[in-house]
C-alpha positions in Angstrom: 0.0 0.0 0.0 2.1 3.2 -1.0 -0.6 5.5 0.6 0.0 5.6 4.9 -1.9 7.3 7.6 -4.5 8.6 4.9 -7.4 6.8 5.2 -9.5 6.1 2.2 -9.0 6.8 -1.4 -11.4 8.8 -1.5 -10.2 11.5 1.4 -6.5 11.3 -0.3 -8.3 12.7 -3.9 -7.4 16.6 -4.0 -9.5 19.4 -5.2 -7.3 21.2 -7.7 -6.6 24.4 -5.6 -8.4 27.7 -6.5 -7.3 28.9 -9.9 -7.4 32.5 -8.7 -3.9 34.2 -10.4 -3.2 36.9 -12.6 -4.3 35.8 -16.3 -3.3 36.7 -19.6 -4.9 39.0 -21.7 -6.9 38.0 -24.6 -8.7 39.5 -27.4 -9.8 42.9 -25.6 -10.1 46.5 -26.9 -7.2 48.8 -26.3 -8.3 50.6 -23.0 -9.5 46.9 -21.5 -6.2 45.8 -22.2 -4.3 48.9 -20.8 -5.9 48.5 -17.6 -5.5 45.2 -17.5 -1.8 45.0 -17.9 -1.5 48.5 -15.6 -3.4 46.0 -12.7 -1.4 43.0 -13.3 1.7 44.9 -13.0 0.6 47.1 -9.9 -0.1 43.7 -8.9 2.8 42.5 -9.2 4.5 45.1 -7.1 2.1 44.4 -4.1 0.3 47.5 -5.5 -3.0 45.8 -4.4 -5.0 48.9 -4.2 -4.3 50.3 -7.1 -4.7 47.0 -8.6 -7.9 46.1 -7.3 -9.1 50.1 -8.4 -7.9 49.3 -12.2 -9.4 45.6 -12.2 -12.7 47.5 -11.0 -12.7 50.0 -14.2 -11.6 47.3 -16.6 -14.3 45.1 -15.3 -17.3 47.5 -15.3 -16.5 47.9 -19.0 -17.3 44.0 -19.4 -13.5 42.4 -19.4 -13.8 39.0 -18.4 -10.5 38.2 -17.2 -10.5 41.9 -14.8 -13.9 40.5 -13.7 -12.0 37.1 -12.7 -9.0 38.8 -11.0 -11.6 41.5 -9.3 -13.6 38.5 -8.0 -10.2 36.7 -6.2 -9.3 40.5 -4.7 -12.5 40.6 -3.0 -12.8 36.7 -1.6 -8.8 37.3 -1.2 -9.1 40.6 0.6 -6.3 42.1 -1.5 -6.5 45.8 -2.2 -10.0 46.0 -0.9 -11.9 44.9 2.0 -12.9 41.2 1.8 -16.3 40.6 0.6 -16.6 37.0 -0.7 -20.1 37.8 -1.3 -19.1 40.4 -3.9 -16.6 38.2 -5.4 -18.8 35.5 -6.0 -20.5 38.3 -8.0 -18.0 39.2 -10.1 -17.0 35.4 -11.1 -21.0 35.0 -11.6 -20.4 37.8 -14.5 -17.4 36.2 -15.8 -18.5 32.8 -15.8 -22.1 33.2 -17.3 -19.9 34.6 -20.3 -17.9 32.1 -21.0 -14.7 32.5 -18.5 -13.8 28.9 -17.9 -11.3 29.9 -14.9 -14.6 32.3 -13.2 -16.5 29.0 -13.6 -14.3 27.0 -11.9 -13.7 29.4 -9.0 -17.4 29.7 -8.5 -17.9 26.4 -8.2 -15.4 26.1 -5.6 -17.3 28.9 -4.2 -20.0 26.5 -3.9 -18.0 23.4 -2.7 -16.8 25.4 0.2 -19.9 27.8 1.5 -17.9 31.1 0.7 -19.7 33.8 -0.4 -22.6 31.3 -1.3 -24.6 28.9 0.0 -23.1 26.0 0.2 -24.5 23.6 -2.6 -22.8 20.5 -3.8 -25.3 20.7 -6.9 -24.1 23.8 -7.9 -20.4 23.4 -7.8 -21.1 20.2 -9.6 -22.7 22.8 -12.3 -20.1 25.5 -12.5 -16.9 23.0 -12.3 -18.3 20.6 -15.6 -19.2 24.3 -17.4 -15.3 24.7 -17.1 -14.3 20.8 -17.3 -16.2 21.1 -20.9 -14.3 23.8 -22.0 -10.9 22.2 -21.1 -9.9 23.8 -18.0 -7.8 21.7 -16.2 -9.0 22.3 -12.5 -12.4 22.4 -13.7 -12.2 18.7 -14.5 -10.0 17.8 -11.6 -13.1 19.0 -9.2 -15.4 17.8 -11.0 -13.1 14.1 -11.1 -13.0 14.5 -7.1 -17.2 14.9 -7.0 -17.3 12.1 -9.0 -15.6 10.0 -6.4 -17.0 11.5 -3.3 -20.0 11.4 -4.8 -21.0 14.9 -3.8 -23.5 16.1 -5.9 -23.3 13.6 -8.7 -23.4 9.6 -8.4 -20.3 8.3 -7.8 -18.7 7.3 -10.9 -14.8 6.0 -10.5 -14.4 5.5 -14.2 -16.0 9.1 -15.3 -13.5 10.8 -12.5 -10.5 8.3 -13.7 -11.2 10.1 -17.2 -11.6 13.7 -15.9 -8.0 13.3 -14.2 -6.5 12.0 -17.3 -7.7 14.6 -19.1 -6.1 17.3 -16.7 -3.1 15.5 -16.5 -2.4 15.4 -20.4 -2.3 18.9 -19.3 0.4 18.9 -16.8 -1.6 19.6 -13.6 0.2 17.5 -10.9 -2.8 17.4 -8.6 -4.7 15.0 -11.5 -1.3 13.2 -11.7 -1.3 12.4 -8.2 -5.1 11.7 -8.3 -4.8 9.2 -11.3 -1.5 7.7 -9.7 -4.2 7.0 -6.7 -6.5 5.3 -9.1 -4.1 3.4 -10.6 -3.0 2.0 -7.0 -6.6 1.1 -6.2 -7.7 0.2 -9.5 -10.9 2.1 -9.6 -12.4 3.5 -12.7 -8.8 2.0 -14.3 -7.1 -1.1 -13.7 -4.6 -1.6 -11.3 -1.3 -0.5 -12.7 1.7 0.3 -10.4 4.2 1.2 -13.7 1.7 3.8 -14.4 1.4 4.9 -10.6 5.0 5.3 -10.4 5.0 7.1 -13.7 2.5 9.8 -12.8 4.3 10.5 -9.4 7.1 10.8 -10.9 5.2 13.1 -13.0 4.3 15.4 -10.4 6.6 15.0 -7.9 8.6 16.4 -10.7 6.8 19.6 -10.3 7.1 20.2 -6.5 4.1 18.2 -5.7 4.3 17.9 -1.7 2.5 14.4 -1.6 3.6 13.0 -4.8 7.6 13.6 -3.3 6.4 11.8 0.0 5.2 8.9 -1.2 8.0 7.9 -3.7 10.2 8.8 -0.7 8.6 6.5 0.9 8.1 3.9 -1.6 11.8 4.3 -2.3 13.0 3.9 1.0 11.2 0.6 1.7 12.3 -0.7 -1.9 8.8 -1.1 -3.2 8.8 -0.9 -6.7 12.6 -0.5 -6.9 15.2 -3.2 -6.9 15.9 -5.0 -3.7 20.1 -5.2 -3.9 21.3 -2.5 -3.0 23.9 -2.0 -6.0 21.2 -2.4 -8.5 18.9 -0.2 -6.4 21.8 2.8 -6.2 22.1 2.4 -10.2 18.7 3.2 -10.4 18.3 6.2 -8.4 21.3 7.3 -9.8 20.3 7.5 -13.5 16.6 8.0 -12.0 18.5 11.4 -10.3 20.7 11.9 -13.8 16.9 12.0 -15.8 15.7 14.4 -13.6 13.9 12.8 -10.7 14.0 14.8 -7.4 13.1 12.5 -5.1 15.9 9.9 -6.6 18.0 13.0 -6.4 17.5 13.6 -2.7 17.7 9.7 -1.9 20.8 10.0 -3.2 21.9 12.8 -1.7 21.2 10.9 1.9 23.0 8.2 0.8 26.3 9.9 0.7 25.1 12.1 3.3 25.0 8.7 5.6 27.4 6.4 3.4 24.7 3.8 3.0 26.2 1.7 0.0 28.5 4.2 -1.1 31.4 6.0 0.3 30.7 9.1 2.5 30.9 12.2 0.5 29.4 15.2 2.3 30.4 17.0 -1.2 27.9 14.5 -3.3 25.4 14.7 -1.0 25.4 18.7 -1.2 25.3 18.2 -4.9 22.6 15.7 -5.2 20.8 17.9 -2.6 20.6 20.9 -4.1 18.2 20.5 -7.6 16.1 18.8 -4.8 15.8 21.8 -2.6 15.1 23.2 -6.0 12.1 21.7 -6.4 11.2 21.8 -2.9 11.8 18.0 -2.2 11.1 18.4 2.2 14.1 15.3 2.5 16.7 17.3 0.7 15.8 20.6 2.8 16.5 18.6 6.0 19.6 16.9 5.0 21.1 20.5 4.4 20.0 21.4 7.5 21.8 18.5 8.7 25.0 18.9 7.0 25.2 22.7 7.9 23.7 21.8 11.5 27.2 20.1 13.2 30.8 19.9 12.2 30.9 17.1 9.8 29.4 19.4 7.2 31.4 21.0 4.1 35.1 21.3 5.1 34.3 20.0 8.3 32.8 23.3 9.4 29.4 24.2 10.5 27.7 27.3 9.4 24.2 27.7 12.2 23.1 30.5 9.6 22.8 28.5 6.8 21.1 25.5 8.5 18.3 27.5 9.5 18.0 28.9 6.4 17.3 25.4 5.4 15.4 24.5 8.2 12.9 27.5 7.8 12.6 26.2 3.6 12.2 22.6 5.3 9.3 24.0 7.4 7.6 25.6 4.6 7.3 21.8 3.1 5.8 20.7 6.4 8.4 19.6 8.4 8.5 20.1 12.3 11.3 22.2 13.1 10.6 22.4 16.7 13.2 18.9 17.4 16.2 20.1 14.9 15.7 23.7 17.3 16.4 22.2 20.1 20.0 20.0 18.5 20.8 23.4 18.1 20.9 24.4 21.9 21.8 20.8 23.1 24.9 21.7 21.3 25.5 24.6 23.3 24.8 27.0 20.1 23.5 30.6 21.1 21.2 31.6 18.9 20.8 35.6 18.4 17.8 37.6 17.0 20.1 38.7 13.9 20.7 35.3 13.1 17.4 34.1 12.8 16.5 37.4 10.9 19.7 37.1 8.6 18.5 33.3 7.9 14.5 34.7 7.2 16.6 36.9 4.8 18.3 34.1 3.0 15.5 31.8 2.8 12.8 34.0 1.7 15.6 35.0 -0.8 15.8 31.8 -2.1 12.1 31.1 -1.9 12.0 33.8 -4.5 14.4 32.7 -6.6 13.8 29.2 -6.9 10.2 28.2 -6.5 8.5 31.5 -8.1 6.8 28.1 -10.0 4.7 27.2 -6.3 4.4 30.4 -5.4 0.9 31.4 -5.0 0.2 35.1 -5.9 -3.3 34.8 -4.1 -4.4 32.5 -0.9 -6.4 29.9 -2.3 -9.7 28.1 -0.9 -8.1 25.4 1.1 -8.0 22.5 -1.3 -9.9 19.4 -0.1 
C-alpha cells in the first residue's frame, strides 16, 4: 500500500486548488487591455489597491479576465476589504460569459460555503461548465465529486477520465489523483508502472505528496530493486533524468554512506536540484549537514542550516526537534541570526520556486 496514515481513497483525492492568479490578456479593446496590464503589473509590485481600483474600471466595461481577477481580490481581501459575497459576484459575471477559470472558481465557491450557499449541486454545475471547455482544474473538481459522490453519483471511471484529461495537461494534482486510481484500481485497472510514472510526473513539479510517497516507496524498496547495488544504479540514473526525489535519496545516501562511500560533497550536490524543487528530505539533510561539524570542510555554518530549516518547514516539516540540537549543542542563537536566515531563505524562496508560489491564498484544497 504506497498510501500511509491517509485513510480512504477517497479523502486522499485533492481538489485542484483555487485557480485564482493573474491571467493573460486575450482579445480585448485597447483601454480593457491597458488596464489590465497596468493592474497585473501594480499587482505585481504588491500594489493591491491600485490593482484592485484598475481591475474594477476594466471590469465595469465588461473584461472577463478583470472580472475574474476583481472576484479573487474581493474573496482574497487584497486591495479591498474582503467581501466574498461580492466576489462570487464578479466570477458570476465572468463565468455566465464564457470565463472557464470564473467557472471553476465559482464552483469552488459553492464546494466550500464562501460567499454562497453551500451547494454541492451547484459546484457540480459550474466545475463541468469549465471541465467542458478544457480547463484543467475544472475537471480535476469535477473528477474529485465524481468519487466523493457529492452532488453527482459516484462514478470512478467518469473521475478516472476527468484526471487523465487534466493530466495530459500537466496539472500534478490530477497526476497524483490518477496515480491513486491506478494503485486502487478504480475507474482504471490496477497499474503500479503507471502509478510510479505519474508520481514521478508530479513530484517532478514540486508536488508535496507526490515527493512523500515515492520517498517513501523508495525507502522501503517497493517498486525499486531490492540489492542494494542495482537499487543505487537506479536512483542514480533516476536522479541523472531528472527525478527529485531519486536525487534527494541519493543525496542521503552519501550524506550517511549507505552503499557508497561518504561524500558530504555529493550529498550537497545531489541535494541541491532537490531543494530546488522543494523536495522536504533534501531541505532537512542540508540542514543536517550545515547543522554540526561534519558538514562542508568539516565546518558548521548555524546561519545557513536554518536557512534550510525555515525552507524545510515551509514543506511541512516540524522544526521544533532540529531547534532544540541546536541548543543541546551549546549553540547561542541571536535575534540577527534568525533574521539574517529569514533573509536568506525567503531569498531563495524567491528565486527558486516562483513556480509554487501562490500570488493569491487559495480556498483550502480538499
Amino acid at each position: 500500500m504506497l498510501v500511509h496514515g491517509v485513510g480512504s481513497l477517497t479523502r486522499q483525492i485533492l481538489f485542484a486548488a483555487a485557480s485564482w492568479c493573474l491571467v493573460c490578456v486575450g482579445s480585448m479593446g485597447v483601454a480593457h487591455a491597458d488596464a489590465h496590464h497596468d493592474a497585473a503589473a501594480a499587482y505585481k509590485d504588491h500594489d493591491y489597491k491600485k490593482a484592485a481600483e484598475l481591475w474594477k474600471v476594466a471590469a465595469k466595461e465588461g473584461n472577463l479576465e478583470a472580472q475574474m481577477n476583481l472576484g479573487t481580490m474581493y474573496v482574497a481581501g487584497q486591495g479591498v476589504r474582503r467581501d466574498p459575497a461580492e466576489g462570487a459576484r464578479w466570477y458570476r459575471r465572468a463565468a455566465e460569459r464564457g470565463h472557464s477559470g470564473a467557472q471553476n472558481s465559482l464552483g469552488e465557491l459553492y464546494f466550500n460555503g464562501i460567499g454562497v450557499k453551500q451547494s454541492d449541486t451547484e459546484a457540480v454545475r459550474w466545475y463541468r461548465m469549465a471541465a467542458e471547455q478544457g480547463d484543467p482544474a475544472g475537471q480535476i473538481n469535477l473528477g474529485a465529486m465524481f468519487v466523493e459522490g457529492r452532488g453527482v453519483e459516484r462514478n470512478d471511471a467518469e473521475a478516472a477520465r476527468l484526471f487523465q484529461l487534466a493530466a495530459d495537461q500537466g496539472l500534478a494534482r490530477a497526476e497524483y489523483n490518477l496515480a491513486l486510481m491506478y494503485q486502487e484500481g478504480r475507474g482504471v485497472e490496477k497499474n503500479d508502472a503507471k502509478k510510479l510514472e505519474l508520481l514521478d510526473r508530479a513530484a517532478r513539479q514540486g508536488h508535496l505528496r507526490a515527493q512523500d510517497q515515492l520517498v517513501r516507496l523508495y525507502g522501503t524498496g517497493e517498486g525499486v530493486p531490492s540489492d542494494p547495488t542495482e537499487a543505487l544504479a537506479w536512483y542514480q540514473a533516476a536522479a541523472e533524468a531528472g527525478n527529485v526525489v531519486a536525487q534527494a535519496m541519493l543525496g542521503s545516501r552519501y550524506q550517511k554512506g549507505e552503499g557508497v562511500a561518504q561524500d558530504y560533497s555529493k550529498a550537497i550536490e545531489w541535494y541541491l536540484p532537490a531543494a530546488e524543487r522543494g523536495v522536504k528530505l533534501a531541505l532537512l539533510g542540508l540542514t543536517d549537514l550545515y547543522l554540526l561539524p561534519h558538514g562542508p570542510g568539516e565546518a558548521y555554518d548555524t546561519i545557513e542550516s536554518l536557512k534550510w530549516l525555515m525552507l524545510a518547514s515551509l514543506r511541512g516539516a516540524d522544526p521544533e526537534p532540529i531547534i532544540g540540537v541546536y541548543y543541546s549543542e551549546g549553540k547561542q542563537l541571536t535575534v540577527a541570526q534568525f533574521q539574517e536566515a529569514i533573509r536568506r531563505a525567503q531569498a531563495y524562496a524567491e528565486e527558486h520556486w516562483q513556480t509554487v508560489e501562490l500570488l493569491m491564498r487559495p480556498i483550502p484544497a480538499k
